[in-house]
C-alpha positions in Angstrom: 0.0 0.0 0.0 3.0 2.3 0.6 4.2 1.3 -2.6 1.4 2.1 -4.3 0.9 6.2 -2.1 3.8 6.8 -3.4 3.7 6.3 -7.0 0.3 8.1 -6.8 2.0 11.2 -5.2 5.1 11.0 -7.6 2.4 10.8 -10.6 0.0 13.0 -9.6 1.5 16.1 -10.5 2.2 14.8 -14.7 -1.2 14.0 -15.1 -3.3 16.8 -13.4 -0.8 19.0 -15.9 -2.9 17.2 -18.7 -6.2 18.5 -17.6 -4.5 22.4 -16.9 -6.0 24.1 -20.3 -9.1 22.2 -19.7 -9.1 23.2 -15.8 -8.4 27.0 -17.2 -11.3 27.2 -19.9 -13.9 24.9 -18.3 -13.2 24.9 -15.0 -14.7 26.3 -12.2 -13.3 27.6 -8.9 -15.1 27.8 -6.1 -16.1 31.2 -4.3 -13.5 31.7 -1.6 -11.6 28.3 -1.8 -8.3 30.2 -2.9 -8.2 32.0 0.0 -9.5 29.1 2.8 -6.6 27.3 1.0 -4.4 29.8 1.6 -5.5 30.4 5.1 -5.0 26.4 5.6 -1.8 26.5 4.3 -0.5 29.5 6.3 -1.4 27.4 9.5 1.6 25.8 10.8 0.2 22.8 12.2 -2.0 21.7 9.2 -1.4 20.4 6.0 -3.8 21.6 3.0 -5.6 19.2 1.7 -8.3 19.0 -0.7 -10.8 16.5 -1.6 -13.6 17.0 -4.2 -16.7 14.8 -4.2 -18.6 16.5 -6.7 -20.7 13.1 -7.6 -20.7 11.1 -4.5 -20.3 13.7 -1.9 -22.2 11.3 1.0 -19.4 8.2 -0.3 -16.6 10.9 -0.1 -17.3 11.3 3.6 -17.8 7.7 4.7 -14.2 7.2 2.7 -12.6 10.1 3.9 -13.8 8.3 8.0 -12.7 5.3 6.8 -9.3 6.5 6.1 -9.3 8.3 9.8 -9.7 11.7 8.3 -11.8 14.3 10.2 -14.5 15.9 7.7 -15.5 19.2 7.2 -17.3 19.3 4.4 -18.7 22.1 1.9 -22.3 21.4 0.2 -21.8 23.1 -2.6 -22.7 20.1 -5.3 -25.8 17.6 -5.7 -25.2 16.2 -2.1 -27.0 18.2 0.7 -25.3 19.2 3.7 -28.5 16.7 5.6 -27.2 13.9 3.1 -22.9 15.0 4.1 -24.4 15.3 8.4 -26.0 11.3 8.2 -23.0 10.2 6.2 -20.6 11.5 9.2 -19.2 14.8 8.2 -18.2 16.9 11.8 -19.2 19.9 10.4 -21.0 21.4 7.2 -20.2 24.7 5.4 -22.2 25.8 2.3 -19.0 27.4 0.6 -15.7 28.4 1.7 -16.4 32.6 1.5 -15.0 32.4 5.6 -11.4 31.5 5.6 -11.8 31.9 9.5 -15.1 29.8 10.2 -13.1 27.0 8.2 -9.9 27.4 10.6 -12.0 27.8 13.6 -14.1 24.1 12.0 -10.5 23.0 11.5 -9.3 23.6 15.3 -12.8 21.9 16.7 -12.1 18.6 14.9 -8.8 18.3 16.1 -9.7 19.3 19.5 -9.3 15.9 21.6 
């Protein structure tokens, strides 16, 4: 499995490359995600991260648990922030517009 992390991560970077021109014509960036990533990254203790469940937002959650991750999630696509609660995200934003409600989210999930 280590193996395997690691040639994803080593990868990663070549193939999202493919998809930049798309990403810049079709793409669309959330409202204030640039800046809660920012904000994340700033933090010294954290390390951005950034998983999209546009389709299966409720199966994004129960993988993200799985994996031991702590979810804050944004209901922003077809999956309701109800749907993202029942499947076992922490918290719920509707968009990332407050860098600080996502840090202050961030600091209550970690809490022990």
């Amino acid at each position: 499995m280590e193996r395997l992390a690691e040639r994803i991560v080593a990868e990663l970077p070549e193939r999202l490359a493919g998809y930049r021109e798309l990403l810049a014509t079709d793409g669309i960036i959330m409202p204030g995600a640039v800046s809660a990533l920012a904000a994340v990254q700033q933090t010294e203790h954290l390390i951005a991260t950034v998983v999209t469940g546009n389709l299966r937002g409720s199966e994004d959650v129960r993988t993200g648990l799985e994996g031991g991750a702590r979810v804050i999630a944004i209901a922003s696509g077809t999956t309701t922030g109800e749907q993202l609660r029942a499947a076992g995200a922490q918290h719920v934003l509707p968009d990332l517009t407050s860098a600080s409600t996502l840090l202050r989210l961030i600091d209550q999930v970690q809490a022990p």
